[in-house]
C-alpha positions as CSV (number, residue, x, y, z in Angstrom):
1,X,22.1,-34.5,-98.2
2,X,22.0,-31.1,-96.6
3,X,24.1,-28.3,-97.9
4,X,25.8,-25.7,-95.4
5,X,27.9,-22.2,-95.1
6,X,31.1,-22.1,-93.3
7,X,30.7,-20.5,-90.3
8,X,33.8,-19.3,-88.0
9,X,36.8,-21.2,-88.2
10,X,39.0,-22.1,-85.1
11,X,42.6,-22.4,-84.9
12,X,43.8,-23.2,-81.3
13,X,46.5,-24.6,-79.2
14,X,44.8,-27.7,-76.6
15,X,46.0,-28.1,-73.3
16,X,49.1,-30.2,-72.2
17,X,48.1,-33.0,-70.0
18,X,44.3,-32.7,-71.3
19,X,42.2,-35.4,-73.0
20,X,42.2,-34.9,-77.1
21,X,38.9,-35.8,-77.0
22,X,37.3,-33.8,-74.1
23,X,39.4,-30.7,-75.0
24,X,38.3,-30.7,-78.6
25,X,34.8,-31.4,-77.1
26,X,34.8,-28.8,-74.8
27,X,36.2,-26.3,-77.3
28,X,33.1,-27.0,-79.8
29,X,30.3,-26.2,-76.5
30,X,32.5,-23.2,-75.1
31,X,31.9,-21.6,-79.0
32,X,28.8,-23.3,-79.2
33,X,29.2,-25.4,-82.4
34,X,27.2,-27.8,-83.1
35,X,28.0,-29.4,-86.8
36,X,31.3,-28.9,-87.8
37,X,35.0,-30.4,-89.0
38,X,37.6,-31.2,-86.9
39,X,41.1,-31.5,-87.6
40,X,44.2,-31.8,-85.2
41,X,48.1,-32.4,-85.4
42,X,50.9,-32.8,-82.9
43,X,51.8,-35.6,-80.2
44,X,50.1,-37.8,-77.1
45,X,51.5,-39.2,-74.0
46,X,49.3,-42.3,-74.4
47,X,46.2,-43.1,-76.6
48,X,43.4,-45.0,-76.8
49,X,41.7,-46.1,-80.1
50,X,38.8,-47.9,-81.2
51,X,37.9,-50.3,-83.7
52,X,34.3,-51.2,-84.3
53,X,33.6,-55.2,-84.0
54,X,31.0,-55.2,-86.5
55,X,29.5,-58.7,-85.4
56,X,29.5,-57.9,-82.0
57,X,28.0,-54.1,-82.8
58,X,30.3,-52.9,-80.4
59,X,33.6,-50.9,-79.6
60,X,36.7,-52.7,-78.8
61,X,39.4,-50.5,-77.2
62,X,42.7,-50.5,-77.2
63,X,45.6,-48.7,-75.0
64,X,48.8,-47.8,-76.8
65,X,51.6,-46.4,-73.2
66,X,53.9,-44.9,-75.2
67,X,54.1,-41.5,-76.7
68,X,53.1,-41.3,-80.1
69,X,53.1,-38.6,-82.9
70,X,49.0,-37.6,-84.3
71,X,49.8,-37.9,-88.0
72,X,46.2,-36.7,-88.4
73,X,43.2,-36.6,-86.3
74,X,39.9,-36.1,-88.5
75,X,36.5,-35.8,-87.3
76,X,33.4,-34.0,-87.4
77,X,30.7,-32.0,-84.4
78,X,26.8,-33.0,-84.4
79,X,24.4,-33.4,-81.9
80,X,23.6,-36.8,-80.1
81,X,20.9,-37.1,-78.1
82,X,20.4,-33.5,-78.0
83,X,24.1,-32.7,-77.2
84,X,26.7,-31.6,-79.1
85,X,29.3,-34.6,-80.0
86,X,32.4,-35.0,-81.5
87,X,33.0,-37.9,-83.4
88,X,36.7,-38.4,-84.8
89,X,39.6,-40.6,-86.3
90,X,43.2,-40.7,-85.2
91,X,46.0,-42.3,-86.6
92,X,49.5,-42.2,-84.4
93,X,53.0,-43.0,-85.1
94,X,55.9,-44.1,-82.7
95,X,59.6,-43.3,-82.8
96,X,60.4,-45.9,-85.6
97,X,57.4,-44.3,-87.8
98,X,54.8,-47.5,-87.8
99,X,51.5,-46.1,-87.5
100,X,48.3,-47.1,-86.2
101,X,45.1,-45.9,-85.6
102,X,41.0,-46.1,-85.0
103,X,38.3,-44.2,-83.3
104,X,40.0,-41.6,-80.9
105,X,38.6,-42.3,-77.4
106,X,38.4,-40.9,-74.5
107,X,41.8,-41.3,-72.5
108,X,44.2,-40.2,-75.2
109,X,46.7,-37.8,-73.1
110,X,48.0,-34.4,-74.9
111,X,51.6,-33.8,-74.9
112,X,51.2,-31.0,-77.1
113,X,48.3,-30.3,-79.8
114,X,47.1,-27.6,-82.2
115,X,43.5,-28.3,-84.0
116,X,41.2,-26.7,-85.7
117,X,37.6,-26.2,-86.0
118,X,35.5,-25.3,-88.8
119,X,31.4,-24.3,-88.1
120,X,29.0,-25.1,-90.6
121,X,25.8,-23.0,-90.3
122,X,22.8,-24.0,-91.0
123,X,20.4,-27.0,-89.4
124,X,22.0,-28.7,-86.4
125,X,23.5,-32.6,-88.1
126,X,21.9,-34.9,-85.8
127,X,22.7,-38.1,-85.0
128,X,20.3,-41.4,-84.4
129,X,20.7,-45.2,-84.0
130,X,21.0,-47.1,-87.4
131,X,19.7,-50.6,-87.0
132,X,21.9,-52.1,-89.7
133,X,24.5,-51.0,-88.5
134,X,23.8,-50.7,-84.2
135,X,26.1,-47.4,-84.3
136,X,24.7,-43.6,-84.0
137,X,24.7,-41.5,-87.3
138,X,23.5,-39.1,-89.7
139,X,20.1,-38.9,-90.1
């Protein structure tokens, strides 16, 4: 357990036609933040989530081509392999409100999106492999 101070907190608008993931990504290494919170609202063009196969140890993906509401998008910033990483959780809604969701991925298409960012400061939260689990986490 590490305790931390809130650093700076971010409210922005993302891009339209940008990737949620890559934009909230690129916003955490333009302001240099490297262990944070994430949380985003507002609506995609397509998505792609991910559900962790826990035999296989592996991440099956899944494309949803319709645009969808982001009821909430939760995550959190560390540093992987030396660089920082966002790590988060969508879940979506289409017109007739049924709601999915997952691991956002890469490839989920902003129609429009505000987010924001809050910076912990203190020690960077890195991330390693876990061999119970095969996925990359807290250590």
């Amino acid at each position: 357990m590490t305790e931390y101070e809130t650093g700076k907190i971010i409210l922005t608008g993302l891009p339209h036609n940008s990737d949620l993931l890559e934009a909230i990504t690129d916003l955490a290494r333009r302001e240099k933040i490297s262990t944070g919170t994430i949380m985003a609202i507002g609506a995609v063009q397509r998505a792609r989530i991910g559900y962790y196969d826990q035999s296989a140890r592996e991440y099956r993906e899944q494309d949803i081509e319709e645009p969808m509401e982001i009821t909430s998008c939760l995550g959190n910033i560390s540093l992987k392999d030396g660089e920082i990483f966002v790590h988060a959780h969508v879940t979506l809604a289409d017109r007739e409100g049924r709601v999915m969701g997952g691991h956002l991925c890469a490839g989920t298409i902003i129609f429009a999106a505000e987010c924001r960012i809050a910076e912990f400061k203190g020690e960077s939260l890195k991330r390693g492999y876990d061999e119970t689990t095969g996925l990359s986490l807290w250590q």
